[in-house]
ROBA-393058 format. One line per field, with one value per residue: x, y, z of N, C-alpha, C in turn; chain. Coordinates in steps of 0.2 Angstrom, whole numbers. Atoms other than C-alpha are relative to their C-alpha. Example, Ala and Ser with C-alpha at 12.3 -4.5 7.8 and 13.67 -1.06 7.14 Angstrom:
% residues 2
nc1 = [4|-4]
nc2 = [-6|-6]
nc3 = [0|-1]
cac1 = [62|68]
cac2 = [-22|-5]
cac3 = [39|36]
cc1 = [4|-4]
cc2 = [6|5]
cc3 = [0|3]
kette = [A|A]
***
This chain:
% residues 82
nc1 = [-4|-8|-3|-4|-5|2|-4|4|-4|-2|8|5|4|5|-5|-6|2|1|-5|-3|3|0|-5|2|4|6|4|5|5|3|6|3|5|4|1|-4|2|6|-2|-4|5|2|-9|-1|7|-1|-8|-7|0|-3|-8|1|2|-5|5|7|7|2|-6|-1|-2|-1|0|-2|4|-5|4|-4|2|6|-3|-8|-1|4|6|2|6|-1|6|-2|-2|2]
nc2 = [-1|-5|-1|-7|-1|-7|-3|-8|-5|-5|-2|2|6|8|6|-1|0|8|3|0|3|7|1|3|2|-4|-8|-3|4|-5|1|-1|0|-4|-3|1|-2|4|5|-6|1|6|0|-4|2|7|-2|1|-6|-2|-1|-6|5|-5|3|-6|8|1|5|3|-2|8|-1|5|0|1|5|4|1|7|6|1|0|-5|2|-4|2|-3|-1|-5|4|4]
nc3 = [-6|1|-5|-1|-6|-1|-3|-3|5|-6|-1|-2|5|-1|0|-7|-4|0|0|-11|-5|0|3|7|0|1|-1|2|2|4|5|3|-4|1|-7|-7|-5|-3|-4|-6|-5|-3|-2|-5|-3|-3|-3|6|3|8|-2|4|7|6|5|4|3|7|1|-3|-7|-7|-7|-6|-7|-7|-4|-5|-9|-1|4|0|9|3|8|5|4|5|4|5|2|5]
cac1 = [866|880|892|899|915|915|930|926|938|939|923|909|899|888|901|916|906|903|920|927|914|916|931|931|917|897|890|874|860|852|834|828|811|796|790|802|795|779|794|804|787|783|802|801|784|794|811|822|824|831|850|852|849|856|853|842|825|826|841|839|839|847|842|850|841|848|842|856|848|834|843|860|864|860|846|848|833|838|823|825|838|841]
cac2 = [-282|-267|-267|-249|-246|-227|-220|-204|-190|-181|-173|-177|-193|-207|-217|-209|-211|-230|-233|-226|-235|-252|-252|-258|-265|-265|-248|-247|-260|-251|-251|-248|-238|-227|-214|-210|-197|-209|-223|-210|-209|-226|-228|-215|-222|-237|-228|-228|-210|-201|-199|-188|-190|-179|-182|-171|-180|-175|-187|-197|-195|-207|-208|-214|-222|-224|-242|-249|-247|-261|-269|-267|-258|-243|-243|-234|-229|-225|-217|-211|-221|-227]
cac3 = [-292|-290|-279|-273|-265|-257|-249|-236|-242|-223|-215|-205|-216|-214|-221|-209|-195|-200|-203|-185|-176|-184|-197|-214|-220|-225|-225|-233|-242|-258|-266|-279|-275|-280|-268|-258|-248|-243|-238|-230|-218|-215|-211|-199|-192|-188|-179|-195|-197|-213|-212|-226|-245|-263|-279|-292|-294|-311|-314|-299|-280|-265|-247|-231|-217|-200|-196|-186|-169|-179|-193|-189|-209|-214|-230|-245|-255|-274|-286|-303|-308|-323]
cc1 = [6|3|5|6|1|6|0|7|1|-8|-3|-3|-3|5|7|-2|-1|6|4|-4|2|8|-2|-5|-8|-1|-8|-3|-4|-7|-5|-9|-4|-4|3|-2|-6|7|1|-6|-1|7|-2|-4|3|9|4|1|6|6|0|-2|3|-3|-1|-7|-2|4|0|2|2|-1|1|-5|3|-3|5|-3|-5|4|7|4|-6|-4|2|-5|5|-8|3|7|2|7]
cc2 = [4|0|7|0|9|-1|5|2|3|3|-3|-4|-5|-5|0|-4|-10|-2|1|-4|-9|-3|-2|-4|1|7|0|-7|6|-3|3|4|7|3|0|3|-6|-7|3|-1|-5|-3|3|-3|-6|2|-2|7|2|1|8|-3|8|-4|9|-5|0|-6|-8|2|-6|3|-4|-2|-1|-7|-5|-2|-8|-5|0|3|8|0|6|0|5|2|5|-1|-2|-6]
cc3 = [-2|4|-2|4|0|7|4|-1|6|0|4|-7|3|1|4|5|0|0|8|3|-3|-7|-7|-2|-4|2|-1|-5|-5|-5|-4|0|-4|6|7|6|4|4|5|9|3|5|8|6|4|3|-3|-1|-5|2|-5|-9|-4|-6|-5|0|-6|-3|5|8|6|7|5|4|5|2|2|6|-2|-5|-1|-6|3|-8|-2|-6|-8|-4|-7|-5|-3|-1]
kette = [A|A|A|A|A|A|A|A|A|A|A|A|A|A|A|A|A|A|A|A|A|A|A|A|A|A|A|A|A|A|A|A|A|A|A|A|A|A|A|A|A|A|A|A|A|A|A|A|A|A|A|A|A|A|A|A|A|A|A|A|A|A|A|A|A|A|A|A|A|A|A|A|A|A|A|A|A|A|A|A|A|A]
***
């Protein structure tokens, strides 16, 4: 288990955006995962859609999902990872 703490710097963000709306706090749930694109779909299939995601996928790549409207938390997928 890791725990992140992540500061938004000014800008439009996922994590701005979390912090106006509800204050200091949870942000994000992260896991570990192969085949992102293929979860990404199933996600979507089930109205989580993709927020955004970064990364290299040579190195490693992370991706948000929006799943507030269903699990209250937004999901991040890590792949690549070491």
């Amino acid at each position: 288990m890791s725990l992140e703490l992540i500061q938004p710097l000014g800008g439009p963000s996922s994590w701005q955006e979390v912090l106006d709306e509800k204050g200091e706090g949870l942000h994000h749930i992260a896991f570990q995962v192969s085949g992102t694109a293929e979860k990404a779909q199933v996600l979507a299939e089930r109205d989580i859609p993709l927020l955004h995601q970064g990364g290299d996928p040579r190195t490693g790549q992370f991706t948000y999902f929006d799943a507030r409207a269903s699990l209250g938390i937004i999901v991040e997928t890590l792949e690549g990872y070491k």
